[in-house]
C-alpha positions as CSV (number, residue, x, y, z in Angstrom):
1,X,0.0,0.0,0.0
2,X,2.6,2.4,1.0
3,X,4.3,2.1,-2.8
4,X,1.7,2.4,-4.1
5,X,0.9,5.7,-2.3
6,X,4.5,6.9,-3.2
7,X,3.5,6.4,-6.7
8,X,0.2,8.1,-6.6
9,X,1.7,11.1,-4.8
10,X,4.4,11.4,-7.5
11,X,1.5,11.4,-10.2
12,X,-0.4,13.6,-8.4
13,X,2.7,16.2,-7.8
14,X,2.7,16.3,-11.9
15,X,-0.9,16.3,-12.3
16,X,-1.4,19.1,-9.8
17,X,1.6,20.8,-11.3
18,X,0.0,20.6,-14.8
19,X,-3.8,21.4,-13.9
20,X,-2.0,24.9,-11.7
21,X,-0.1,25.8,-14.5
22,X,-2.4,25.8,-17.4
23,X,-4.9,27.6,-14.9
24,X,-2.6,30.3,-14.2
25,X,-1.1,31.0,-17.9
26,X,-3.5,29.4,-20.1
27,X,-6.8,29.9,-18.3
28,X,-5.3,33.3,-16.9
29,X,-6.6,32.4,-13.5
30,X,-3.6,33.4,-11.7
31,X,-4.8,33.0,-7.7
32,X,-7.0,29.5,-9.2
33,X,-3.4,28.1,-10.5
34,X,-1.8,29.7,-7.4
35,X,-4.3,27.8,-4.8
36,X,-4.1,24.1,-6.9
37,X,-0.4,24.7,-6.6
38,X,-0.3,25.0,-3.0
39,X,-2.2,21.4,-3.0
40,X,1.4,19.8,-3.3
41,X,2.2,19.7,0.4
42,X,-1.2,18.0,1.1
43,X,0.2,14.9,-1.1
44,X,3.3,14.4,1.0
45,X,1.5,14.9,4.5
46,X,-1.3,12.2,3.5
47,X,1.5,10.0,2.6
48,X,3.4,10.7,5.7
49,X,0.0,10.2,8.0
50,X,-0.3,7.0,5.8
51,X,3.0,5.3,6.6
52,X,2.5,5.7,10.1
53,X,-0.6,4.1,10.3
54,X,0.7,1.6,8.5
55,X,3.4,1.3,11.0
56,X,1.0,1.7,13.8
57,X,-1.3,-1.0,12.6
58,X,1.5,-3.5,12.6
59,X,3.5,-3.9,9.6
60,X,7.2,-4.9,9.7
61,X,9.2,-1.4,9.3
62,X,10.6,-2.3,5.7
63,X,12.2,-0.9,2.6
64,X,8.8,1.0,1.6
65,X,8.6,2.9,4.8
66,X,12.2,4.2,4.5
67,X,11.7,5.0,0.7
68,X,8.5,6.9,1.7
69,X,10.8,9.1,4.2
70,X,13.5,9.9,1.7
71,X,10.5,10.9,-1.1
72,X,8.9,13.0,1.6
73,X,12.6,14.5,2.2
74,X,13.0,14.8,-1.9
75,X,10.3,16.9,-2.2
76,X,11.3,19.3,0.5
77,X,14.3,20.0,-0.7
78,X,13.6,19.5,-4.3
79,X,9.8,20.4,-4.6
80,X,9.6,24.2,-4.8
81,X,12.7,24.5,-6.8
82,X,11.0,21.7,-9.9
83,X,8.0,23.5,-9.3
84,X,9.8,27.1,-10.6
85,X,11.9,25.5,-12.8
86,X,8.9,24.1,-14.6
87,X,6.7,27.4,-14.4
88,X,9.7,29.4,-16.2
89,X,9.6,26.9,-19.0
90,X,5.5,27.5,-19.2
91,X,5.6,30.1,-19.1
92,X,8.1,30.6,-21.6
93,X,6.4,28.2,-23.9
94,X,2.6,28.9,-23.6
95,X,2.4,32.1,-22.4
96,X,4.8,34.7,-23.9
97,X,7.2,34.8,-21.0
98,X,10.8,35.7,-21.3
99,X,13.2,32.6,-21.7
100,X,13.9,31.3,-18.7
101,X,17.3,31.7,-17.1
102,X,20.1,28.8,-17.3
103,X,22.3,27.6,-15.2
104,X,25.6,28.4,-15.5
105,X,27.8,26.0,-17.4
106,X,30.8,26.8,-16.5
107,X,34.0,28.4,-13.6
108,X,33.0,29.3,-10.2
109,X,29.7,30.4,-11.3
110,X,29.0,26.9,-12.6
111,X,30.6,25.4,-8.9
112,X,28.4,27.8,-6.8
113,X,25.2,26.4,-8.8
114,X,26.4,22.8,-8.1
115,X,27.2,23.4,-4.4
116,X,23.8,24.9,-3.6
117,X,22.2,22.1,-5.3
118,X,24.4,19.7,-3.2
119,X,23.1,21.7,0.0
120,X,19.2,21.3,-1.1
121,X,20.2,17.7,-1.1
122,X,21.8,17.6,2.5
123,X,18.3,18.9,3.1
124,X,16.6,16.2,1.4
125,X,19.1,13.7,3.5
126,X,18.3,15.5,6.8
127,X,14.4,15.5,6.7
128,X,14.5,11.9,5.4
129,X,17.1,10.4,8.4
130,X,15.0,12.7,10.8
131,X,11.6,11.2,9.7
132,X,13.4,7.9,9.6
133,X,14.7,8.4,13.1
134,X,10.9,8.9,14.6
135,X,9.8,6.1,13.1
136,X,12.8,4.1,14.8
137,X,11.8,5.4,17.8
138,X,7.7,5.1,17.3
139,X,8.3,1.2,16.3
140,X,10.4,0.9,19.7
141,X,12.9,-1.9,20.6
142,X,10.2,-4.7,20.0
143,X,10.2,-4.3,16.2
144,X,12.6,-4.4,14.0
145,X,14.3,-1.0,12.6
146,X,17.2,-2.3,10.4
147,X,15.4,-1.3,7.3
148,X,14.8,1.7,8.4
149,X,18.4,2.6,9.5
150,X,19.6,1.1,6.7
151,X,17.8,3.6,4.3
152,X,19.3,6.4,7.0
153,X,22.5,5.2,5.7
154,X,21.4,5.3,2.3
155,X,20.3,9.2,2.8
156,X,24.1,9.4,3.5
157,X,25.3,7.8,0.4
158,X,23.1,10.1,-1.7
159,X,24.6,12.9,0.2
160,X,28.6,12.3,0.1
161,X,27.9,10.7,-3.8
162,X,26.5,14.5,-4.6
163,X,28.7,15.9,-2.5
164,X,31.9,14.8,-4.6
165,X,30.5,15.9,-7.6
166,X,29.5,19.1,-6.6
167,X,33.4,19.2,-5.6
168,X,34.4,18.0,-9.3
169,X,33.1,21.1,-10.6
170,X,35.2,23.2,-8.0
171,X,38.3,21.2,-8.3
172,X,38.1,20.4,-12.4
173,X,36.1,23.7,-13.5
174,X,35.4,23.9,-17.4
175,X,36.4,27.1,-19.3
176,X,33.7,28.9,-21.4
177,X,35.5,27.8,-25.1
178,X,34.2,31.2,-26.4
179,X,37.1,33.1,-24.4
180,X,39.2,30.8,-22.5
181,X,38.3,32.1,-19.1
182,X,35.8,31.0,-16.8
183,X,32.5,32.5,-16.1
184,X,32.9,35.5,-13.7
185,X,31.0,34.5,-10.1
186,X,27.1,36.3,-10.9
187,X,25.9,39.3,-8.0
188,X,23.9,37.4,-5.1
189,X,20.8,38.6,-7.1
190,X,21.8,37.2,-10.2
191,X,22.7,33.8,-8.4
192,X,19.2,33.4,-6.7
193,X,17.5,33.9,-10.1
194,X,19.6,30.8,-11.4
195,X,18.0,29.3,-8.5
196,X,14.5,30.1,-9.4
């Protein structure tokens, strides 16, 4: 039940994202797109109420639960930042709005952009061993928790895996070919738009 709940929230988090958008550029109902949007945390809550009912009710603390803490955690971290990313693009596309801006391909500028994406998924990491943790302690010394610290472990990986490639494109930055230097660091503000 619980995978199956992970999947349906990850369809719903595209159809939501879909239906808001087209509300808000192609129906020009703005606040309407605006309030379907702001659905998204509901999908992650119902799946976190869900898991620990499940756990309540019994089940064996397994692989699903821990994959439903590092989704919840994914989308935390990751979830506003898709949900821009994908509105620039619509907008873009269907509604006349400028291009949206790119990431940075390459010096610092491209290393900062990398690193802050790193961070977003220490983030991700931190609200998935957290989550994790509670359920450790909500299942007790009676059950079984080796799944679940496992997956804490696993949150880890994830993090020091991104972590040294983040670090790659510090240590081994690539020059912009069109003048042989790389890209100057942007202004703050200019960095934070990258972001959006």
């Amino acid at each position: 039940m619980v995978v199956t709940l992970i999947i349906a929230c990850e369809v719903g988090f595209w159809v939501l994202l879909g239906v808001g958008l087209a509300l808000r550029y192609l129906a020009r109902l703005p606040r309407t797109g605006a309030a379907v949007l702001l659905l998204e945390p509901l999908l992650e809550l119902t799946l976190l109420i869900v898991t620990a009912i499940d756990l309540r009710n019994g089940a064996t603390a397994d692989w699903k639960h821990g994959l439903a803490a590092v989704y919840i955690g994914y989308t935390v971290a990751y979830g506003h930042y898709t949900i821009k990313w994908v509105d620039g693009h619509f907008a873009h596309r269907f509604a006349g709005g400028p291009p949206p801006v790119k990431p940075p391909r390459y010096g610092m500028a491209r290393a900062g952009h990398e690193a802050r994406l790193w961070l977003r998924t220490v983030l991700m990491a931190a609200v998935a061993a957290g989550l994790l943790q509670i359920a450790v302690w909500y299942v007790g010394d009676g059950g079984d928790t080796t799944s679940l610290r496992g997956w804490q472990g696993t949150a880890l990986r994830i993090v020091a895996i991104h972590g040294v490639i983040a670090l790659s494109y510090l240590l081994w930055q690539k020059k912009d070919p069109r003048d042989g230097a790389p890209d100057a660091v942007a202004p703050s503000g200019a960095r934070a738009k990258n972001l959006e």
